[in-house]
C-alpha positions in Angstrom: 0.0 0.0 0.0 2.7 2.5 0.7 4.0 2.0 -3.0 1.0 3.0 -4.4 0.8 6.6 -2.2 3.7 7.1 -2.6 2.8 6.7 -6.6 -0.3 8.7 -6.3 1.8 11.8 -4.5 3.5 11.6 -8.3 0.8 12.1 -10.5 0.2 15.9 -9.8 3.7 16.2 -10.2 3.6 14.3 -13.7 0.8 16.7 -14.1 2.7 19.7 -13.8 5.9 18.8 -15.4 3.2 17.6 -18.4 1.4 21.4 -18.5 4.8 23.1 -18.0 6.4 21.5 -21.2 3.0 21.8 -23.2 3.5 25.9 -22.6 7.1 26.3 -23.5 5.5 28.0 -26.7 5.0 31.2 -24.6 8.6 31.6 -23.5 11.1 33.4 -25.1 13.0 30.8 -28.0 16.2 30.3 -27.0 17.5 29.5 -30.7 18.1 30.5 -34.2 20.2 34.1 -33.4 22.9 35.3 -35.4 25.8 37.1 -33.7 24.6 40.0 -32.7 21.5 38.6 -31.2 19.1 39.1 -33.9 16.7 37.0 -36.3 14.6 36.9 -38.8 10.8 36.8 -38.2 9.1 34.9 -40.4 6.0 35.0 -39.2 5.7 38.8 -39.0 7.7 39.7 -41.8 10.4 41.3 -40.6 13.7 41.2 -39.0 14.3 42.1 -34.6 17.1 41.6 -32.0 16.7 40.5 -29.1 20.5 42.0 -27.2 22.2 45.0 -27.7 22.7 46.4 -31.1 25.7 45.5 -33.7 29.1 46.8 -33.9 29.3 50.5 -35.0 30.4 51.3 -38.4 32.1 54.4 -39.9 30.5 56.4 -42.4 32.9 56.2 -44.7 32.7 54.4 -48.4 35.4 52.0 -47.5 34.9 50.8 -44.0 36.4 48.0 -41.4 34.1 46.5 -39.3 33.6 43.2 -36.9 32.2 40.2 -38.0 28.4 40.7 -38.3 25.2 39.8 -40.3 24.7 41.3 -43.7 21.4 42.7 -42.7 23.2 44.0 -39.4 25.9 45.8 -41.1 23.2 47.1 -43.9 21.1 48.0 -40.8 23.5 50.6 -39.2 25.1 51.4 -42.7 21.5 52.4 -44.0 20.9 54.8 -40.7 23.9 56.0 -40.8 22.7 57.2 -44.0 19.3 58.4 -43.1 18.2 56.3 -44.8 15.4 53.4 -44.6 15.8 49.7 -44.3 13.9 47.3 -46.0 11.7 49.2 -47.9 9.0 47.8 -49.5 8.2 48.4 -53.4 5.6 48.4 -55.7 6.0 45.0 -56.6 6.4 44.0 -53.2 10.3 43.1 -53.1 12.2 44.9 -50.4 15.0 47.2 -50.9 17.8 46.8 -48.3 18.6 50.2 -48.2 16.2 53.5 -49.8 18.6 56.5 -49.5 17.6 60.4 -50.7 19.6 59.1 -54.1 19.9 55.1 -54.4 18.1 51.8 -53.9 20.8 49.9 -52.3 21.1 46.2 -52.4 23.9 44.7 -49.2 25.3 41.8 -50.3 28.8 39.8 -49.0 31.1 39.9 -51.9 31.1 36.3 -52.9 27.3 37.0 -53.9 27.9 40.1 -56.1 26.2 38.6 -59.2 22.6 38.7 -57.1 23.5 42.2 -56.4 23.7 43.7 -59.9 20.6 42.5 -60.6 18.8 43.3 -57.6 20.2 46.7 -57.4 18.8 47.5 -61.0 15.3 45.8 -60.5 15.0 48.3 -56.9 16.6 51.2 -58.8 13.7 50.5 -61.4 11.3 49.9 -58.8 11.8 53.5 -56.7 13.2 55.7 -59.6 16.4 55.8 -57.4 19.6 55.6 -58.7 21.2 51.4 -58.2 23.7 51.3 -55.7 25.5 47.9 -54.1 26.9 47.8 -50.7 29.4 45.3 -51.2 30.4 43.7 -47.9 34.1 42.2 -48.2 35.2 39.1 -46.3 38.6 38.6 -45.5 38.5 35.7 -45.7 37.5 35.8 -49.0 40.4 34.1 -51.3 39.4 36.0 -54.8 38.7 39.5 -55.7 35.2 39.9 -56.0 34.9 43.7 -55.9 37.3 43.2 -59.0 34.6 41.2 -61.4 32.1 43.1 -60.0 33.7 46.4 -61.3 34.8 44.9 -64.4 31.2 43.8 -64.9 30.1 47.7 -64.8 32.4 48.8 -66.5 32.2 46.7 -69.8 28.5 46.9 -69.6 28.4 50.5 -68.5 25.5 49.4 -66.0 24.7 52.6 -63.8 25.1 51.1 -60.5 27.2 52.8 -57.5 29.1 50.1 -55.4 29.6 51.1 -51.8 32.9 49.1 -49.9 33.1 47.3 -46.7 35.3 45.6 -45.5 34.6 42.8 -42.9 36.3 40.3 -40.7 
């Protein structure tokens, strides 16, 4: 008989350990952050952090900063800037950055062929002038900024290219 007390004393414990897993849904996640604390929110739309904000960035074309997130570098780049980050277009694609003068597509260097195309379609798409903010790895082992200015150059494409340089 004492077993079976002793089992019964369990059950609202069972109970409770049962509940408290079932509502884990409304605590914070714990998971899925990039370095500087921040996500993407898929269900909303958008993009939020969650602890302090990302390294600070000069405002100058050519820049150095820590490693970050492309849309944490574009994030402080575009404010810097005044201007506004992911704006939405006509046709419903966002611009990274919407400056006084450019549509600005951020991209790491290694993805500069998305950029040129991206940057034109926004530049189309907000009659600003097309503008790339190239991020630059270091540990990138080819020159990317290099075939992406040869690129505008032999095609003469009208598209401003913006430097940083990253860890």
């Amino acid at each position: 008989m004492q077993s079976r007390n002793s089992h019964r004393s369990l059950r609202p414990f069972g109970w409770c350990v049962v509940l408290l897993l079932m509502s884990t849904g409304a605590w914070p996640h714990g998971g899925g952050l990039n370095k500087d604390g921040c996500h993407n929110d898929r269900k909303n739309s958008g993009y939020h952090c969650h602890r302090s904000k990302n390294p600070s960035i000069q405002s100058t074309p050519k820049q150095r900063l820590y490693s970050a997130s492309e849309k944490s570098i574009n994030a402080k780049w575009c404010d810097r800037r005044e201007g506004i980050s992911e704006f939405r277009t006509k046709d419903g694609t966002y611009v990274d950055c919407l400056t006084d003068i450019y549509a600005v597509e951020a991209e790491f260097d290694n993805n500069w062929k998305e950029a040129v195309g991206q940057s034109l379609h926004y530049a189309e798409s907000t009659n600003k002038k097309a503008a790339i903010l190239l991020i630059k790895r270091q540990k990138s082992k080819k020159d990317y900024y290099g075939e992406l200015e040869r690129v505008i150059n032999k095609f003469k494409l009208p598209i401003k290219v913006f430097l940083i340089e990253s860890n």
